[in-house]
C-alpha positions as CSV (number, residue, x, y, z in Angstrom):
1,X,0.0,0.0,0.0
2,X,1.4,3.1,-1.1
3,X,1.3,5.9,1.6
4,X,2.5,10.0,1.8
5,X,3.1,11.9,5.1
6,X,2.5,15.6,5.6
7,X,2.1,17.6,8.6
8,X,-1.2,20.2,9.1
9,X,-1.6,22.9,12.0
10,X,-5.6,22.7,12.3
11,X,-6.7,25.2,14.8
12,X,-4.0,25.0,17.4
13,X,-3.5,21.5,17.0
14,X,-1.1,19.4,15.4
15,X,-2.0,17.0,13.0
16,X,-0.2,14.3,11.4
17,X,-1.4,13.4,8.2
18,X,-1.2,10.1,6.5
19,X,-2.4,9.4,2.9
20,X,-3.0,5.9,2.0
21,X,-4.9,3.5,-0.5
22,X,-7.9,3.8,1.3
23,X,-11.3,5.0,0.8
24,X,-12.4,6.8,4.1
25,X,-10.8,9.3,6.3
26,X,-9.9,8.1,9.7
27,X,-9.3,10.1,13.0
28,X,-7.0,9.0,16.2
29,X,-6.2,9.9,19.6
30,X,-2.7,9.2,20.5
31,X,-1.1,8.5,24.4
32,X,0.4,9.5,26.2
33,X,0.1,13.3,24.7
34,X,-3.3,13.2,22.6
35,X,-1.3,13.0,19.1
36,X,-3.4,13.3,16.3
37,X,-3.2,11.6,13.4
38,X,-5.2,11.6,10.4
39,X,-5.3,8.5,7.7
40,X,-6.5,9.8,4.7
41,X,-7.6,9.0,1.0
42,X,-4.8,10.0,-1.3
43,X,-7.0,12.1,-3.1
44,X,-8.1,14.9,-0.7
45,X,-6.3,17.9,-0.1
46,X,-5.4,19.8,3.1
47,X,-8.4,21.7,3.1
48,X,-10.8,18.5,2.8
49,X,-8.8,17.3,5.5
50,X,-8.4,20.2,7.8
51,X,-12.8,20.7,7.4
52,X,-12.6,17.1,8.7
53,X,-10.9,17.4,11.5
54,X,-13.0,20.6,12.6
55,X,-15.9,18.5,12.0
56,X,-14.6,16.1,14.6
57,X,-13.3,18.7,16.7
58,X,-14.9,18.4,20.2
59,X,-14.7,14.9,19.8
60,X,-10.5,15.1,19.0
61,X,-10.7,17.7,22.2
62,X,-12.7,15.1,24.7
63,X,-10.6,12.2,23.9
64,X,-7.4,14.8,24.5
65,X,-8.8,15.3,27.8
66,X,-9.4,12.3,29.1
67,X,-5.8,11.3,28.1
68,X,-4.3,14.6,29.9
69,X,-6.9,13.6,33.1
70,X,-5.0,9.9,32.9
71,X,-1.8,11.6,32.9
72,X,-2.9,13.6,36.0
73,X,-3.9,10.6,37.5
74,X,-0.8,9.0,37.1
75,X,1.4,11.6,39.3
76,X,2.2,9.7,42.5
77,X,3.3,10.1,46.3
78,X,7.5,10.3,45.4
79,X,8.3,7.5,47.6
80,X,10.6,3.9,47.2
81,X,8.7,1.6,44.5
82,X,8.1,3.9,42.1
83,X,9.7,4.3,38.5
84,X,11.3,6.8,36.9
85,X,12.8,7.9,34.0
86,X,16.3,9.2,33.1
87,X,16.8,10.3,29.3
88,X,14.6,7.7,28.3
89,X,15.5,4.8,30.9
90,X,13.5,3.1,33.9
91,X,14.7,4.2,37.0
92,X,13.7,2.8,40.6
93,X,13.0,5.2,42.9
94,X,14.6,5.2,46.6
95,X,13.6,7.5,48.9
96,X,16.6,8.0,51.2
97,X,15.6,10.2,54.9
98,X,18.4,11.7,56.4
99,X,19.3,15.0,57.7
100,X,21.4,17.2,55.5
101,X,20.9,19.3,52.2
102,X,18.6,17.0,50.1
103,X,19.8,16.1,46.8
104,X,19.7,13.1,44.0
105,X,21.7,10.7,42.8
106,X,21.6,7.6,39.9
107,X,22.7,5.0,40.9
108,X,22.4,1.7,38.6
109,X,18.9,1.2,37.7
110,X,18.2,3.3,41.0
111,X,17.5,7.0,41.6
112,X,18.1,8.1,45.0
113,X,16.4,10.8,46.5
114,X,18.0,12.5,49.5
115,X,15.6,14.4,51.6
116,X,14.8,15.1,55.7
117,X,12.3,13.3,57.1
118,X,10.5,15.9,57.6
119,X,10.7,16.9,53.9
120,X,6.6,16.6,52.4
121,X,5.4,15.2,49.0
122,X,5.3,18.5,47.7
123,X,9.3,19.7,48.6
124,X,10.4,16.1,47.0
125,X,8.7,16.2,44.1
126,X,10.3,20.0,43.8
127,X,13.9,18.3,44.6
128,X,13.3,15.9,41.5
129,X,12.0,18.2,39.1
130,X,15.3,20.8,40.4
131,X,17.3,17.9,39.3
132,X,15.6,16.7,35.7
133,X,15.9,20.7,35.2
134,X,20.1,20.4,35.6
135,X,20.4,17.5,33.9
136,X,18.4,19.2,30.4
137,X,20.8,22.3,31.5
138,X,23.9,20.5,31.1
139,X,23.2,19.5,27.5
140,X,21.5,22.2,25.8
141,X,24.1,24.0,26.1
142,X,26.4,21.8,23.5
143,X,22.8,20.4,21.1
144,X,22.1,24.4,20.7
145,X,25.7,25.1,19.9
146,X,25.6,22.2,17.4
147,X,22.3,22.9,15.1
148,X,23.0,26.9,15.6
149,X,26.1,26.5,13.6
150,X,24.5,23.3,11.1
151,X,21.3,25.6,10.7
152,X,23.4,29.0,10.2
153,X,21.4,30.7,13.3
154,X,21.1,32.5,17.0
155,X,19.3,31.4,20.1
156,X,19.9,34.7,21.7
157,X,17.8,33.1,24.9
158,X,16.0,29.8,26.2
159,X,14.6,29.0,28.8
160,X,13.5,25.2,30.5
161,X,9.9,25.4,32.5
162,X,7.0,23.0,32.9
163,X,4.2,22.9,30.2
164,X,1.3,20.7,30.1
165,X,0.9,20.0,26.7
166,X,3.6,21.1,24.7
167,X,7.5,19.7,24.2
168,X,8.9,23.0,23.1
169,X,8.0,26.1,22.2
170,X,9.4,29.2,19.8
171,X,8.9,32.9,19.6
172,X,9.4,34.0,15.7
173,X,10.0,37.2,17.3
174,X,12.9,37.3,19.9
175,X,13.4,33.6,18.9
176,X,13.4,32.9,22.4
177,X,13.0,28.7,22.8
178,X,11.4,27.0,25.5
179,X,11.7,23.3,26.4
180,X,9.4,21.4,28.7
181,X,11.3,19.6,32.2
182,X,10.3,16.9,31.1
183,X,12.2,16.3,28.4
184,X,15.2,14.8,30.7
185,X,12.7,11.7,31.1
186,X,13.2,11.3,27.8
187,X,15.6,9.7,25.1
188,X,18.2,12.4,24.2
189,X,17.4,11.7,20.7
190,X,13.9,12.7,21.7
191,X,15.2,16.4,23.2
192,X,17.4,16.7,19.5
193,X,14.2,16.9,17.7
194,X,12.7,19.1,19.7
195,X,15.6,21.3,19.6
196,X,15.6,21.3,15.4
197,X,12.1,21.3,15.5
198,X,11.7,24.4,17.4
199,X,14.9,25.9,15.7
200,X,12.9,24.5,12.1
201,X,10.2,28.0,13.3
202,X,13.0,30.2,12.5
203,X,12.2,29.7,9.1
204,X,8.6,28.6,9.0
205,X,6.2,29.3,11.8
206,X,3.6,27.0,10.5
207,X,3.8,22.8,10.4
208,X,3.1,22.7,6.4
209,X,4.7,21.4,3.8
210,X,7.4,23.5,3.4
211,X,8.2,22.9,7.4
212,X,7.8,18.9,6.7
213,X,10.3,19.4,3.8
214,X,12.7,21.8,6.3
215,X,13.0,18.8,8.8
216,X,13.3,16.3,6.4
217,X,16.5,17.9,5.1
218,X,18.1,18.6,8.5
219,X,17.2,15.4,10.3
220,X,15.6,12.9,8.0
221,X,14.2,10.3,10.6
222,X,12.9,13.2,12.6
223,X,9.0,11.2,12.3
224,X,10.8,8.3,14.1
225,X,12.1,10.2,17.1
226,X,8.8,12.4,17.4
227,X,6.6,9.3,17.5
228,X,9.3,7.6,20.1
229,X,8.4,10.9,22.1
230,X,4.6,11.0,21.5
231,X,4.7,7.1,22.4
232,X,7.0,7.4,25.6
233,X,5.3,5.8,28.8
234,X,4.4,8.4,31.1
235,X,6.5,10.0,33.3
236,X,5.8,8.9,36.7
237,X,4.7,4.9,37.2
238,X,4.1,1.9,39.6
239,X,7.2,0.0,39.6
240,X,6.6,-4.0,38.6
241,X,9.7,-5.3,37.8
């Protein structure tokens, strides 16, 4: 079956597109994030296929919420048992009390978390996320410095915070980037596309074809690391080992 990919920016949302040998369009929900992807007939256009999706819009938005309530569910206590990941690999939490400055440590297939007894859910889960936030800090620097010079560009300024539905994010402006915490849970070839993707706005601020095309030249199997992000388990867990 013969198949083309594009990539559409339908109200706010993106949408991966999918033409195949097929006779009806098809809509999906993706987890962990709500990815959308659209399979359609190779004969429609983008604008057939962006009137489709806003046909099936408050259906695309209440199966999006229910996957962000499942991800909301899934935050837990920050205590020994728990998983965790580090750039893309299960960790098992250990909750170390001792007195002393608390801090964190890998070690093995552990992550140890140093904190007073006293310390509540709420100050450990702060230690962790101090720590993910210095481990993306110490290799930004370098992955900027790399695709600057490969893409011929300045990142006069970014910045690392916590966002709820989005990996990255660009101002066309000041071309200040942004790039979620989370990202340190992830595979490093995971934070690379975000970081080319984001720098891809410089150029084009939309996700057409001409953006598709962009990212194909710079980092061909950028699909392949964008659906390993999409796809990633989510970031806290039950340990089952």
């Amino acid at each position: 079956m013969s198949t083309a990919s594009a990539y559409l920016t339908v109200r706010g949302l993106d949408i991966d597109v999918v033409r195949k040998d097929i006779k009806h369009l098809h809509v999906g929900v993706y987890p962990p994030a709500g990815r959308v992807r659209v399979a359609a007939p190779m004969g429609l256009d983008d604008e057939q296929i962006r009137l489709a999706v806003i046909q099936r819009l408050a259906w695309i938005r209440r199966q999006r919420k229910e996957l962000q309530d499942a991800a909301r569910q899934s935050v837990r206590e920050i205590v020994t048992g728990e998983s965790h990941y580090v750039w893309g690999i299960r960790k098992r939490l250990k909750v170390i009390e001792r007195p002393g400055r608390a801090h964190v440590e890998v070690d093995g297939d552990r992550l140890a978390l140093y904190v007073t007894p006293d310390a509540s859910i709420e100050q450990r889960r702060t230690y962790l996320e101090r720590w993910y936030r210095a481990q993306l800090r110490a290799v930004l620097p370098d992955l900027i410095d790399t695709w600057e010079q490969r893409l011929e560009v300045t990142v006069p300024k970014w910045t690392i915070r916590k966002m709820k539905t989005k990996w990255g994010s660009c101002s066309r402006e000041s071309h200040h980037l942004w790039f979620n915490v989370e990202l340190a849970k992830k595979h490093p070839d995971c934070l690379e596309y975000i970081v080319v993707h984001e720098l891809t706005h410089y150029f084009d601020g939309a996700h057409g074809a001409r953006f598709a095309a962009l990212m194909d030249r710079n980092l061909p199997d950028w699909r392949v690391r964008r659906d390993e992000l999409n796809d990633a388990p989510l970031a806290e867990e039950v340990w089952t080992a």
